[in-house]
C-alpha positions in Angstrom: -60.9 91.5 101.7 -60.4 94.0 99.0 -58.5 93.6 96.1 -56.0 95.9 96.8 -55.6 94.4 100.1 -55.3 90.9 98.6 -52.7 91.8 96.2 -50.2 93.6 99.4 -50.6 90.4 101.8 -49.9 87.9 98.8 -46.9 90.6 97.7 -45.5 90.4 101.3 -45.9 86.7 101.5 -44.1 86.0 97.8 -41.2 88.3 99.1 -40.3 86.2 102.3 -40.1 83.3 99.9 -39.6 85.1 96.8 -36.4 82.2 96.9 -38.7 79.8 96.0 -38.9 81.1 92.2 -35.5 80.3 91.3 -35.9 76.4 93.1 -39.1 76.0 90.5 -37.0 77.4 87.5 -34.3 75.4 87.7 -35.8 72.4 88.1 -38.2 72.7 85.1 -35.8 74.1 83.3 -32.8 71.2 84.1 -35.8 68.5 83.0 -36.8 70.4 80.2 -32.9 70.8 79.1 -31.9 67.6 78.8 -35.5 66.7 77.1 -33.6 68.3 73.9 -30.4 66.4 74.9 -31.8 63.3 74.9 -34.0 63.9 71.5 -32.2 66.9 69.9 -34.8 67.1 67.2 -36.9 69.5 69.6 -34.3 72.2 69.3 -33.2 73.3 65.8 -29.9 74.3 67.2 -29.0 71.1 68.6 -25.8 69.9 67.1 -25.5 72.9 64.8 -22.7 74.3 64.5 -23.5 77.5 66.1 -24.4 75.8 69.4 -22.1 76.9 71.4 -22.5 80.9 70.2 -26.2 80.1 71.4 -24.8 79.0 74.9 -22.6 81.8 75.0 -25.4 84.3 74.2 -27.8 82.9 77.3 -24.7 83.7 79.5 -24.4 87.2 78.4 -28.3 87.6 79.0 -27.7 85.9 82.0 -24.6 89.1 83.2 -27.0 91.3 81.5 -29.3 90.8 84.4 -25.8 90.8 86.7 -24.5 94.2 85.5 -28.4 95.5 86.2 -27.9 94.4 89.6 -24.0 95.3 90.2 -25.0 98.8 89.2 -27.6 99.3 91.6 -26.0 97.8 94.4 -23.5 99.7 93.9 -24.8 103.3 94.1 -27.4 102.4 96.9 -26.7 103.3 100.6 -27.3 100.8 103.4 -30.4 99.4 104.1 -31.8 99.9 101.1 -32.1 97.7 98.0 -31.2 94.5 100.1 -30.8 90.7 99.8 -32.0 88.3 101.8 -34.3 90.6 104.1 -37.7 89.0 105.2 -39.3 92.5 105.4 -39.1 95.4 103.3 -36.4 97.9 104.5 -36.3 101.3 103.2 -34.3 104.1 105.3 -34.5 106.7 102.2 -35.9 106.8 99.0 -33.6 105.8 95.9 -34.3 108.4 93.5 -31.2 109.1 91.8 -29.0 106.5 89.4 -30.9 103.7 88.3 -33.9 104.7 90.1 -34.1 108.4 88.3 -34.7 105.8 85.2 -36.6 102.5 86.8 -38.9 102.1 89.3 -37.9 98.4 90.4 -33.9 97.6 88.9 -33.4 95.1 90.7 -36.2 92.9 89.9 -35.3 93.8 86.5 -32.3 92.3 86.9 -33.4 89.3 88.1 -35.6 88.9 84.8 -32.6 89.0 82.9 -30.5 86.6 85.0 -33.0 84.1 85.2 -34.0 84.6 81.3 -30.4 83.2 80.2 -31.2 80.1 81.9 -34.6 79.5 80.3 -33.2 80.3 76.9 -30.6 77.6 77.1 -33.5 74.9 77.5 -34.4 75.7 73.7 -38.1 75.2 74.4 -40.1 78.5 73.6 -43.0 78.0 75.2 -40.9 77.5 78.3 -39.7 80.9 78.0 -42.8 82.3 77.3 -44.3 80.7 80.1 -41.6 82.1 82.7 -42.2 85.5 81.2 -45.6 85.5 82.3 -45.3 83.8 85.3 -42.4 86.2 86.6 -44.3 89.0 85.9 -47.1 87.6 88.1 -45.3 86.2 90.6 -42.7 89.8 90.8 -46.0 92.4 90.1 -47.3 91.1 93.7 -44.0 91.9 95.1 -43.5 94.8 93.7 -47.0 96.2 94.6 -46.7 95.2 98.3 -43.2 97.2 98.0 -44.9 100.7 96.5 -47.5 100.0 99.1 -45.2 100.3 102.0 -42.8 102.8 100.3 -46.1 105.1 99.5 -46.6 105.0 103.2 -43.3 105.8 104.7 -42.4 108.6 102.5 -46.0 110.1 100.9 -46.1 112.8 98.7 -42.2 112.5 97.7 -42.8 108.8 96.4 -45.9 109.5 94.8 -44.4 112.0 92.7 -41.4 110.3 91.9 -43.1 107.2 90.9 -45.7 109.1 88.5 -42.4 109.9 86.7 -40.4 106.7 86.7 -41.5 103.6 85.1 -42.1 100.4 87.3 -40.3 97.8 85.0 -38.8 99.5 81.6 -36.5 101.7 82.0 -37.3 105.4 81.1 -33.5 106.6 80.0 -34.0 110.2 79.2 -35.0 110.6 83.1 -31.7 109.7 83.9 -30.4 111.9 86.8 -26.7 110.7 88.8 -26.4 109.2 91.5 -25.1 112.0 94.3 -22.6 108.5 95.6 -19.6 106.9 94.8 -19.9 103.6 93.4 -19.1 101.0 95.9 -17.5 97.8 94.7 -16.8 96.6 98.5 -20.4 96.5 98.7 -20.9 94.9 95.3 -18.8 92.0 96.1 -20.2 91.3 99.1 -23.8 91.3 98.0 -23.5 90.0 95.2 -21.1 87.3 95.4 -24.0 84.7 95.7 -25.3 85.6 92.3 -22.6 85.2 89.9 -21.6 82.0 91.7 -25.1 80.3 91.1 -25.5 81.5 87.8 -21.8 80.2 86.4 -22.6 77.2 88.0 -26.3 76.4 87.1 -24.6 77.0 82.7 -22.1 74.8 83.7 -24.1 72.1 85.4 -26.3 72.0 82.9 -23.8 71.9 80.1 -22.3 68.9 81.7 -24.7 67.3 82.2 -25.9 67.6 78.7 -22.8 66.1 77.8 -22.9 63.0 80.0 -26.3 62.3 78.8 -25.2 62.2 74.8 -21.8 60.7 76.2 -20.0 63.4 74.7 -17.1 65.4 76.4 -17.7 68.4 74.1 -17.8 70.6 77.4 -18.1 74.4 76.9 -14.7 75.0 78.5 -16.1 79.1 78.7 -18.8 78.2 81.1 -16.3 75.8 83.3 -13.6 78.8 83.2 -16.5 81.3 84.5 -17.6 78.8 87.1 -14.3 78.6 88.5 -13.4 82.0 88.7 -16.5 82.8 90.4 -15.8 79.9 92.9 -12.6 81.4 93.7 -13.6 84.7 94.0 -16.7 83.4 95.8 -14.1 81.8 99.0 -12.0 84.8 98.5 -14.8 87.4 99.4 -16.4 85.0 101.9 -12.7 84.9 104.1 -12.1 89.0 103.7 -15.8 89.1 105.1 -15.3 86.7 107.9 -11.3 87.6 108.9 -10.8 91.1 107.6 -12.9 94.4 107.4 -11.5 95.2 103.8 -14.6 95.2 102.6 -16.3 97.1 104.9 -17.7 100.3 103.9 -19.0 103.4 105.8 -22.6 103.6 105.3 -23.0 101.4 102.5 
């Protein structure tokens, strides 16, 4: 099998279980987090008094990676750009938005939302190691992706892409989006995101605690985990019970 070849069918495999990645992070990252709990002399910030601004910080990289995504979602049209699909679904070409600026913004995203996380263990070859492995693990997917959108729409990708850069964002491309942004879509999609990352700081930020036998909680992180809980059930009974946040081709 040619390379080229090789690379598509792994690409297509690591998207159906592209899930997988953030199973593998967490768990490294939880054992490597309270490693520096339990001996804080492996993390210079450990017990300093600008901890907590440090937390804080890996949270905002963390929404970085959240606003990436909101954005997108929100200015894509249905069937396009979605979660949870176990084949690639592409009824038009993004072009505009986002996409007039970054090949691949939702991945993107991702990098960022999972980068908080790997931050907050304090361990920096950790982070490096995610960097690369995340770019491995994401450039298979994202080839397979071209691959099939190369194929679908010819010529019109092909020239867009030679213009648009796959992972950093080319600004002075930018070019608005001919939609509305949609935040009934937004909340539906996206619901699942914000809840698991509030809750994977604050888990971990208790736990930290429990280990030392401290109660020095990071009351932020609680307060952003419960708000996303809420909203979380809210959005989850308008989707089931109502059709507020339904929208017409989005």
């Amino acid at each position: 099998m040619a390379l080229q070849e090789e690379f598509e069918e792994q690409g297509i495999w690591l998207f159906k279980y592209r899930s997988i990645l953030p199973i593998i992070i967490i768990l490294i990252g939880t054992a490597l987090y309270l490693k520096t709990k339990i001996y804080p002399d492996t993390f210079f910030l450990e017990k300093a008094p600008y901890e907590i601004y440090y937390e804080i910080f890996c949270l905002l990289i963390s929404l970085i990676g959240m606003g990436i995504r909101v954005y997108t979602v929100g200015y894509t049209p249905k069937n396009t750009s979605s979660r949870g699909v176990k084949k690639h679904v592409a009824e038009q070409l993004n072009t505009t938005g986002i996409y007039s600026i970054v090949r691949h913004p939702l991945y993107l995203g991702n990098f960022f939302m999972w980068v908080g996380p790997t931050l907050l263990t304090g361990n920096g070859w950790f982070v490096i190691a995610f960097c690369l492995f995340y770019w491995v693990y994401y450039e298979r997917i994202m080839f397979a992706e071209e691959q099939f959108l190369r194929r679908k729409f010819g010529d019109i990708y092909t020239e867009w892409a030679s213009h648009v850069p796959a992972f950093i964002p080319k600004f002075k491309n930018f070019k608005k989006s001919n939609l509305s942004f949609s935040w009934k879509k937004v909340l539906k999609q996206e619901k699942n995101g914000l809840l698991a990352t509030t809750f994977i700081f604050c888990a971990l930020d208790i736990s930290g605690e429990l280990i030392e036998n401290e109660t020095n909680y990071n009351y932020f992180f609680i307060a952003c985990c419960i708000f996303a809980i809420l909203m979380y059930l809210v959005i989850k009974f308008l989707t089931k019970r109502t059709d507020v946040l339904n929208a017409k081709g989005r």
